[in-house]
mmCIF file of the N, C-alpha and C atoms, coordinates in Angstrom:
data_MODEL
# 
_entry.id   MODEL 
# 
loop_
_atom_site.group_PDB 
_atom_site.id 
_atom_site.type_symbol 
_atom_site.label_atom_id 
_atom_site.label_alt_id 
_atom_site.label_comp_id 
_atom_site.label_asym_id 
_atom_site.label_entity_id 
_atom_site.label_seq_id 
_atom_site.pdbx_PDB_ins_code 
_atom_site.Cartn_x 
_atom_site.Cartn_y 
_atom_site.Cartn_z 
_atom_site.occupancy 
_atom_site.B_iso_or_equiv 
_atom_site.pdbx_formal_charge 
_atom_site.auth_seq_id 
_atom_site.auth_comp_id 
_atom_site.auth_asym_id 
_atom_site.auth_atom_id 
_atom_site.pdbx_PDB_model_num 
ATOM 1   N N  . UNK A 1 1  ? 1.873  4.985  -30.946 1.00 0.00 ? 1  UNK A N  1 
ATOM 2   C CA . UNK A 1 1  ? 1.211  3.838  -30.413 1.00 0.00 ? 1  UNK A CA 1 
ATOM 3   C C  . UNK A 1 1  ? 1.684  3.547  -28.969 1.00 0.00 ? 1  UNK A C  1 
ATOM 4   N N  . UNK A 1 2  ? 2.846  3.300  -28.631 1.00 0.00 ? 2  UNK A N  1 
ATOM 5   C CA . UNK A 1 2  ? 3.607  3.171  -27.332 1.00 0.00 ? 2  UNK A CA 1 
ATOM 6   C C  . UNK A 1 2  ? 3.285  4.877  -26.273 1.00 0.00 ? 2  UNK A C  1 
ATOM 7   N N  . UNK A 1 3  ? 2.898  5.732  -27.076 1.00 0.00 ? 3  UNK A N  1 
ATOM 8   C CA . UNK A 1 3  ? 2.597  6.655  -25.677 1.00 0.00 ? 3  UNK A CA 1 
ATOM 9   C C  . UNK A 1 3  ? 1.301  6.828  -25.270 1.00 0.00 ? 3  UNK A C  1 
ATOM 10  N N  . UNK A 1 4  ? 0.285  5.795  -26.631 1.00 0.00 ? 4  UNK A N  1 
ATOM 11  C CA . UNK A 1 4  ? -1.265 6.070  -26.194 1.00 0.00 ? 4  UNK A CA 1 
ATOM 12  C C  . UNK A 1 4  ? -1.127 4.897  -24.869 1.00 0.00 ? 4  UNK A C  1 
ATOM 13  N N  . UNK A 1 5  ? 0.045  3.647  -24.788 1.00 0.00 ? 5  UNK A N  1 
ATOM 14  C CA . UNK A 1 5  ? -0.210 2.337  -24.026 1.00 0.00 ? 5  UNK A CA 1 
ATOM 15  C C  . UNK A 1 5  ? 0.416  3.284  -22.559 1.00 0.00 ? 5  UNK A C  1 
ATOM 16  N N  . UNK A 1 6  ? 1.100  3.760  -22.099 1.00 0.00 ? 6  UNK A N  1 
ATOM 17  C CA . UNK A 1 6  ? 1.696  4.572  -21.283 1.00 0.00 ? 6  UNK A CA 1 
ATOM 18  C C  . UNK A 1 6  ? 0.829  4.870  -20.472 1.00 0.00 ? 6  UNK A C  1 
ATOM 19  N N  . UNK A 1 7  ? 0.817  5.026  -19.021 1.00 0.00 ? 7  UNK A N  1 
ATOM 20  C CA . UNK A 1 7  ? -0.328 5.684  -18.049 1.00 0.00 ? 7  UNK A CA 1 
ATOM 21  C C  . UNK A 1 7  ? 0.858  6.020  -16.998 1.00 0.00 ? 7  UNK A C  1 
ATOM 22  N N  . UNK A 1 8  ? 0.220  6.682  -15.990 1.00 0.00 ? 8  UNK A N  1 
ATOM 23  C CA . UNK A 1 8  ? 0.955  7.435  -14.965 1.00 0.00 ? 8  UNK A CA 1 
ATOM 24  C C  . UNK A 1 8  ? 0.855  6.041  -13.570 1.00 0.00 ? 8  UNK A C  1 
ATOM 25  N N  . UNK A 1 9  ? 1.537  6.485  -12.920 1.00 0.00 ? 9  UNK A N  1 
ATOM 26  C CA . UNK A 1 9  ? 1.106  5.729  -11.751 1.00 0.00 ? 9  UNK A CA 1 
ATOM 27  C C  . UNK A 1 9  ? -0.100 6.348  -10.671 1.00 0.00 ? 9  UNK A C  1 
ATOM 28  N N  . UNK A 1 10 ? -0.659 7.483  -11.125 1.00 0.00 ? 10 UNK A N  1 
ATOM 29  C CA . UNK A 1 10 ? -1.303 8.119  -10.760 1.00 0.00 ? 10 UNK A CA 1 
ATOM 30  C C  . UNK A 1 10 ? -1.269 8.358  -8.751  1.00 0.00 ? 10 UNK A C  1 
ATOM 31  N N  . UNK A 1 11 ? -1.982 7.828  -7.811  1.00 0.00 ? 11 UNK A N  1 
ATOM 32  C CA . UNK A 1 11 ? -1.472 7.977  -6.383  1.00 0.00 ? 11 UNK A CA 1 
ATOM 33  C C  . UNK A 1 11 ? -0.591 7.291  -5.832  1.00 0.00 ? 11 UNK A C  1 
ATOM 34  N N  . UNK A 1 12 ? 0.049  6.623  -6.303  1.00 0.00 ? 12 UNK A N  1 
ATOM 35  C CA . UNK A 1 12 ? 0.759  5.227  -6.317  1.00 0.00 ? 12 UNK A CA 1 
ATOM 36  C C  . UNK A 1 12 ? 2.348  5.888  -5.989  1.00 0.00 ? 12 UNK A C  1 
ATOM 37  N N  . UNK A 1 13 ? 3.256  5.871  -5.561  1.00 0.00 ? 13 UNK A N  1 
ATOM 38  C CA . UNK A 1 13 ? 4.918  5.935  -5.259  1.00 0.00 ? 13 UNK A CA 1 
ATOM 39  C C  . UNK A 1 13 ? 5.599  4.504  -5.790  1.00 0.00 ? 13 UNK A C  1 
ATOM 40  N N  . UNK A 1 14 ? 5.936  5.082  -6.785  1.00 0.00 ? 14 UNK A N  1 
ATOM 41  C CA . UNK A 1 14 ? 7.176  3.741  -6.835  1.00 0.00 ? 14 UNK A CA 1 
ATOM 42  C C  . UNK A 1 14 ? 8.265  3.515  -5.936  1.00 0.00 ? 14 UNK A C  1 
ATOM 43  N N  . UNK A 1 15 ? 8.560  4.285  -4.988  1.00 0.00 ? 15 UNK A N  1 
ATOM 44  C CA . UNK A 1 15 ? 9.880  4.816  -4.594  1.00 0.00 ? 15 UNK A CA 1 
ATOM 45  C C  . UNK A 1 15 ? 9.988  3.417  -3.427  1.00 0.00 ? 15 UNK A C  1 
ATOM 46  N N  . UNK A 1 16 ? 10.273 2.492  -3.250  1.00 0.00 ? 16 UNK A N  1 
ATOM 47  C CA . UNK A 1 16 ? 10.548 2.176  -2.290  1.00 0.00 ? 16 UNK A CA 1 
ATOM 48  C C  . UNK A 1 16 ? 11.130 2.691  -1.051  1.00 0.00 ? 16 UNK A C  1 
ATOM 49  N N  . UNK A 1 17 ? 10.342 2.595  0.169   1.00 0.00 ? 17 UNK A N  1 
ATOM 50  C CA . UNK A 1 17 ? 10.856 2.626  1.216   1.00 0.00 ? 17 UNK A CA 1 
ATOM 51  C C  . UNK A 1 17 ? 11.151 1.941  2.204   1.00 0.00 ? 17 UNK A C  1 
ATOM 52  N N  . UNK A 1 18 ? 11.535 2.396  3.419   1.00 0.00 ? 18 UNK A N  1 
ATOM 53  C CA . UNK A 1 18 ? 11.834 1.275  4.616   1.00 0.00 ? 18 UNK A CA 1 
ATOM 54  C C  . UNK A 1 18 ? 12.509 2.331  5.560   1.00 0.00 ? 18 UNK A C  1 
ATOM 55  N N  . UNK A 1 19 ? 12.190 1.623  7.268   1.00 0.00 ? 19 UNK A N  1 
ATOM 56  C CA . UNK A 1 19 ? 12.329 2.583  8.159   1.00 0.00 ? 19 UNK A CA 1 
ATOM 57  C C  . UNK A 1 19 ? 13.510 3.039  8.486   1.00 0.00 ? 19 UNK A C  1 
ATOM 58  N N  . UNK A 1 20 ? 13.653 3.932  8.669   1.00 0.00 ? 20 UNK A N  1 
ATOM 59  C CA . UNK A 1 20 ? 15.699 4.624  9.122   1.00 0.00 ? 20 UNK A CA 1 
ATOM 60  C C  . UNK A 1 20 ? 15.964 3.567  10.816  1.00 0.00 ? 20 UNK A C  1 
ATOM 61  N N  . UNK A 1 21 ? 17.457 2.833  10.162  1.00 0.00 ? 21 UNK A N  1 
ATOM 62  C CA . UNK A 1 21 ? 17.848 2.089  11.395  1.00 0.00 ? 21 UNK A CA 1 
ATOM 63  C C  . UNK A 1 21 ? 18.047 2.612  12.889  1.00 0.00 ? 21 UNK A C  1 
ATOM 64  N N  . UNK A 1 22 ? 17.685 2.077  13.288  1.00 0.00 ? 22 UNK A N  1 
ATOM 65  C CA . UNK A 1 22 ? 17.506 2.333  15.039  1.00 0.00 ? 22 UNK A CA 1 
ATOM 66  C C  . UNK A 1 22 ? 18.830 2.632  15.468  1.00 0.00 ? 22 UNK A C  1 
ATOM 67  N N  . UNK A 1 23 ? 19.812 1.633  15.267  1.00 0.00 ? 23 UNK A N  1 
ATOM 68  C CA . UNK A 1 23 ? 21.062 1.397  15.778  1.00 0.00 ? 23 UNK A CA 1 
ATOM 69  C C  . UNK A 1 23 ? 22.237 2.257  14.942  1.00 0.00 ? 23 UNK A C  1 
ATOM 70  N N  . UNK A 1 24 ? 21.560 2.985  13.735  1.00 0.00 ? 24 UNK A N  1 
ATOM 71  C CA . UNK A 1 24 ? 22.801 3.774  13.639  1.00 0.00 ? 24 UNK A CA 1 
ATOM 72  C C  . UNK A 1 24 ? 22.944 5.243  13.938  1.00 0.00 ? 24 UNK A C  1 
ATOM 73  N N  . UNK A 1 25 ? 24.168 5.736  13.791  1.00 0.00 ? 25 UNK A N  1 
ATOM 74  C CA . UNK A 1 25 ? 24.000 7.172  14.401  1.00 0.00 ? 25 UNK A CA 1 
ATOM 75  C C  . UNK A 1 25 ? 23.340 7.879  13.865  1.00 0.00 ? 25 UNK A C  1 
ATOM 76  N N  . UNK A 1 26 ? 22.769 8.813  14.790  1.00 0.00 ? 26 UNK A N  1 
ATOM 77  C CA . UNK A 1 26 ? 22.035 10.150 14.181  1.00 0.00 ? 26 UNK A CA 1 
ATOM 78  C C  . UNK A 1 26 ? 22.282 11.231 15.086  1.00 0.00 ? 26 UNK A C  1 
ATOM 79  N N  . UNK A 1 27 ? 22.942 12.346 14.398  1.00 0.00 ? 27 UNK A N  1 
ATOM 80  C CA . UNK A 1 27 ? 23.395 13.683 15.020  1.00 0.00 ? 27 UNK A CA 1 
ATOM 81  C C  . UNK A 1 27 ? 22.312 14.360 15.540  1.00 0.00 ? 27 UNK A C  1 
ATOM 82  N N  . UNK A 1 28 ? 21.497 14.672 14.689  1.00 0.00 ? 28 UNK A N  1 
ATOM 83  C CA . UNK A 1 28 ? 19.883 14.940 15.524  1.00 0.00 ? 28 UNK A CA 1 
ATOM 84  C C  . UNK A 1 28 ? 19.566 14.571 16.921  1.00 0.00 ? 28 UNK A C  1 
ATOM 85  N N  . UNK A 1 29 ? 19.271 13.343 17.141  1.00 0.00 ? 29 UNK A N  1 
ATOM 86  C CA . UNK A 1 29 ? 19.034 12.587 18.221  1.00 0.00 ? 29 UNK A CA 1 
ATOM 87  C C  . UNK A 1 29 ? 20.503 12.449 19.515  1.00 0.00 ? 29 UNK A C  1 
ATOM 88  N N  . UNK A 1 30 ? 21.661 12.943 19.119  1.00 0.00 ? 30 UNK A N  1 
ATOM 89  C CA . UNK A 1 30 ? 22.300 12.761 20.031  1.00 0.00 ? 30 UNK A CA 1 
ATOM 90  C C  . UNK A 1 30 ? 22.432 14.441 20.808  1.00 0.00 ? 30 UNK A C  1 
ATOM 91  N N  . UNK A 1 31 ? 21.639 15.317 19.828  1.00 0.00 ? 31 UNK A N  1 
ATOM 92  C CA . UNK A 1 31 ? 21.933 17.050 20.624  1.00 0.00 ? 31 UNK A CA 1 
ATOM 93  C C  . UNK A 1 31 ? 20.358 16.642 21.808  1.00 0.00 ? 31 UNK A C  1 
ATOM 94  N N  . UNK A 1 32 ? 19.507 16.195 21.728  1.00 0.00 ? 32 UNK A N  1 
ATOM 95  C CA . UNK A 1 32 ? 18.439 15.970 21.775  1.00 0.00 ? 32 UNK A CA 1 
ATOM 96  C C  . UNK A 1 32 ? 18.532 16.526 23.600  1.00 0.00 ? 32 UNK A C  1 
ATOM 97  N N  . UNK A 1 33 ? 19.215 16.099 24.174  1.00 0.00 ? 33 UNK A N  1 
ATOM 98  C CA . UNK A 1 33 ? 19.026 16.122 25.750  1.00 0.00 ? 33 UNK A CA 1 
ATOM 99  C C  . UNK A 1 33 ? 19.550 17.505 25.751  1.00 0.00 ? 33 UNK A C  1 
ATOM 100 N N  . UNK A 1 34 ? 20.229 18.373 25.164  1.00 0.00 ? 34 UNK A N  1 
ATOM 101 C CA . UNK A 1 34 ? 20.446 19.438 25.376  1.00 0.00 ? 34 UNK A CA 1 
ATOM 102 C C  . UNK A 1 34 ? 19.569 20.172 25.506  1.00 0.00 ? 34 UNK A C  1 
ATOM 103 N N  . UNK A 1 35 ? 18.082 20.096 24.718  1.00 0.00 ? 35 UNK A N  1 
ATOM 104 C CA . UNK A 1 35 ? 16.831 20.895 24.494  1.00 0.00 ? 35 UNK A CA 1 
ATOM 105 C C  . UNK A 1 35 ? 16.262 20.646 25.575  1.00 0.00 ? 35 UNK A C  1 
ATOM 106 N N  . UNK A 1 36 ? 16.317 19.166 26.507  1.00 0.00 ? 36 UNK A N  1 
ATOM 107 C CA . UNK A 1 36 ? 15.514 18.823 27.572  1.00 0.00 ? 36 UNK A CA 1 
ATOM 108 C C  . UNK A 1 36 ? 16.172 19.453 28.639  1.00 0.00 ? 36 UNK A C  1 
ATOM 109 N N  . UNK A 1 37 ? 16.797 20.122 29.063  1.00 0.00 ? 37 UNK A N  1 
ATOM 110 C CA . UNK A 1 37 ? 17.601 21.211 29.957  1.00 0.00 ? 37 UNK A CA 1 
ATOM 111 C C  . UNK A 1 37 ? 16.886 22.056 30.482  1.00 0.00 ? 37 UNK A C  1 
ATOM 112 N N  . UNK A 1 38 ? 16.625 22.404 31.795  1.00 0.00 ? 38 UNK A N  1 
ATOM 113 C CA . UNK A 1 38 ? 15.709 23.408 32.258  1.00 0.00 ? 38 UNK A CA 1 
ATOM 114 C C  . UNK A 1 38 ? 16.504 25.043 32.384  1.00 0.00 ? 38 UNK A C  1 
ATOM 115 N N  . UNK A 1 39 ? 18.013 24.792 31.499  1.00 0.00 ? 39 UNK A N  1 
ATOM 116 C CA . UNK A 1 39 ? 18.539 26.120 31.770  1.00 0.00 ? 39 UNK A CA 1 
ATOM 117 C C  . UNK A 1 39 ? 19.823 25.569 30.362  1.00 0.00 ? 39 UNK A C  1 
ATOM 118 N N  . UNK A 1 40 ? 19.973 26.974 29.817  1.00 0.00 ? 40 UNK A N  1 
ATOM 119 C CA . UNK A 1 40 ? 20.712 26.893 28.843  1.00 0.00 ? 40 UNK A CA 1 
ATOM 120 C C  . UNK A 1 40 ? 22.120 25.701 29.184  1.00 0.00 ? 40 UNK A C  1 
ATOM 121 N N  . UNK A 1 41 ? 22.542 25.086 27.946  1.00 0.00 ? 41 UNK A N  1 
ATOM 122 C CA . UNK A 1 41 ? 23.376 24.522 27.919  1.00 0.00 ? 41 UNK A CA 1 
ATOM 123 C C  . UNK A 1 41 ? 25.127 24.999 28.181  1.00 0.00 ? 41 UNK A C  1 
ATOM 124 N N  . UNK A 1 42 ? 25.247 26.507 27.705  1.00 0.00 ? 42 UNK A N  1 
ATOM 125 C CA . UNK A 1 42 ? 26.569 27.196 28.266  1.00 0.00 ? 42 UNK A CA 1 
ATOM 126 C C  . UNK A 1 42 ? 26.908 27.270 29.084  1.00 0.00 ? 42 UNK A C  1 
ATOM 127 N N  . UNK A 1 43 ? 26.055 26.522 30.130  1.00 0.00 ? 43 UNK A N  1 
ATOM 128 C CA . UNK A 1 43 ? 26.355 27.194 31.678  1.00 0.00 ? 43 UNK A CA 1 
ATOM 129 C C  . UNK A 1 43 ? 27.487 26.238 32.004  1.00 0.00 ? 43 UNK A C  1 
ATOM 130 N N  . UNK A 1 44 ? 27.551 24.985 30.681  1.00 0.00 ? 44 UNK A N  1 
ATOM 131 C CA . UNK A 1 44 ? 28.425 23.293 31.723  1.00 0.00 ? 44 UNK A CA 1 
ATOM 132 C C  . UNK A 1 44 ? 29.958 23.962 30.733  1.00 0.00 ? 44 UNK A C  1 
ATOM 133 N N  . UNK A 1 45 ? 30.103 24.795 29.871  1.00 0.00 ? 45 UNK A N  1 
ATOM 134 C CA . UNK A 1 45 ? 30.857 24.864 29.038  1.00 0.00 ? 45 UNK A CA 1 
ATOM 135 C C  . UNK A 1 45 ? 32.098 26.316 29.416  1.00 0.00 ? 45 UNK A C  1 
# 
């Protein structure tokens, strides 16, 4: 009886979300200016 009452959420996400904070670190975003370099990065190293 309880698995005929049962349905899926079908397109629906339960998952709550919310946006990744601005203000905290991210390793990603701090190599970031290295890629914007018009010449490899070894050259400062």
């Amino acid at each position: 009886m309880d698995l005929a009452k049962r349905q899926t959420w079908g397109e629906l996400n339960p998952i709550t979300r919310k946006p990744a904070n601005s203000k905290a670190y991210n390793r990603k975003r701090t190599q970031e200016w290295k890629r914007e370099l018009p010449y490899p990065a070894s050259v400062f190293i």
